[in-house]
C-alpha positions as CSV (number, residue, x, y, z in Angstrom):
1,X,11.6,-0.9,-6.2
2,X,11.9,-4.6,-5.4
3,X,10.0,-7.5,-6.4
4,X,7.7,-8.3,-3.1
5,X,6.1,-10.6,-4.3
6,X,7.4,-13.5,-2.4
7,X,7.1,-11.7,0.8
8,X,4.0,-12.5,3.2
9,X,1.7,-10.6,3.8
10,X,2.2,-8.3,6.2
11,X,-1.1,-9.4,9.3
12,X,-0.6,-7.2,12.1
13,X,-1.4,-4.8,9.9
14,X,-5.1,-5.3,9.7
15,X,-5.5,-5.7,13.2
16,X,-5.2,-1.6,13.7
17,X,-6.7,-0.4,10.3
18,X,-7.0,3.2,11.6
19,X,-3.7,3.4,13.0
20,X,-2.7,1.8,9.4
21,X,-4.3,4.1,7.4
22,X,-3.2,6.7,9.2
23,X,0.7,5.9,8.2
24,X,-0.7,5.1,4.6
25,X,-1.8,8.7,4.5
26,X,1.1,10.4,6.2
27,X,3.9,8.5,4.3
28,X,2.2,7.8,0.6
29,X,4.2,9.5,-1.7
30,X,1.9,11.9,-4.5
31,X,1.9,9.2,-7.1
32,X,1.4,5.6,-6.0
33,X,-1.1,3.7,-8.2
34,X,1.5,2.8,-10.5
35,X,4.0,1.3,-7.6
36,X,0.7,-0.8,-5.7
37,X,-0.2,-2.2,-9.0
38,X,3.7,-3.4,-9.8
39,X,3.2,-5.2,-5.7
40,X,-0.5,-6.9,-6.4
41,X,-0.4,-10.2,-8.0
42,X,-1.6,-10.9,-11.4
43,X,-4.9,-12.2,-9.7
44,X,-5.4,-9.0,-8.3
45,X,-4.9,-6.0,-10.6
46,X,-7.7,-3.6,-10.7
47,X,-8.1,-0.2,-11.6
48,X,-6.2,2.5,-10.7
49,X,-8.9,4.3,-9.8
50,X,-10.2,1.6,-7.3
51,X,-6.5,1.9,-5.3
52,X,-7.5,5.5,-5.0
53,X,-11.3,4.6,-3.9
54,X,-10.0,2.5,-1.1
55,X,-7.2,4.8,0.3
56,X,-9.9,7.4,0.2
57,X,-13.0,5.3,2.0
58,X,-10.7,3.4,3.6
59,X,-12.3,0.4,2.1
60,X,-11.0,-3.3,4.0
61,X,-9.3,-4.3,0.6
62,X,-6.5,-6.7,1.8
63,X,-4.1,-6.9,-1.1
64,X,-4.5,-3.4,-1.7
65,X,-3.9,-2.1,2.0
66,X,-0.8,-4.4,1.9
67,X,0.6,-3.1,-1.2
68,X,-0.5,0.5,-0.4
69,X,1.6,-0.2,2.9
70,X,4.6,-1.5,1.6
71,X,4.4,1.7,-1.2
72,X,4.2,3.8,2.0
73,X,6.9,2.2,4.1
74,X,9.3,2.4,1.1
75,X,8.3,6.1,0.9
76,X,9.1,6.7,4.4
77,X,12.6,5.2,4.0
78,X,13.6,7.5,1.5
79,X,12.9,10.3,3.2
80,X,14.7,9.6,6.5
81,X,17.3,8.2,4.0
82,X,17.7,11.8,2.9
């Protein structure tokens, strides 16, 4: 995967968090924690196991929906790719 981290964030994104974590869900590939914590800054790296806790909850976690997103939209492009 690319480096993102010079991209801005993505915004619109939080302005539907259902519809969001609705394509989160439907297009997160089985394993992801590794691939969100290589797109969260330095600042930012938590646990694994918190990624999981806000996918799950759907906890408002910006840098983590963002990266969780971006993990998800690269997901999706491999498939259709296929």
């Amino acid at each position: 995967m690319t480096n993102l981290e010079n991209n801005k964030p993505i915004e619109d994104i939080h302005l539907n968090i259902g519809a969001t974590f609705d394509f989160i869900d439907e297009n997160l590939p089985e394993k992801y924690s590794r691939e969100v914590l290589d797109l969260l800054p330095k600042d930012k790296q938590v646990d694994p196991a918190y990624i999981r806790i806000v996918k799950k909850y759907r906890i408002k976690n910006e840098a983590i929906i963002n990266a969780l997103y971006r993990v998800a939209q690269w997901n999706k492009l491999q498939k259709q790719q296929q």
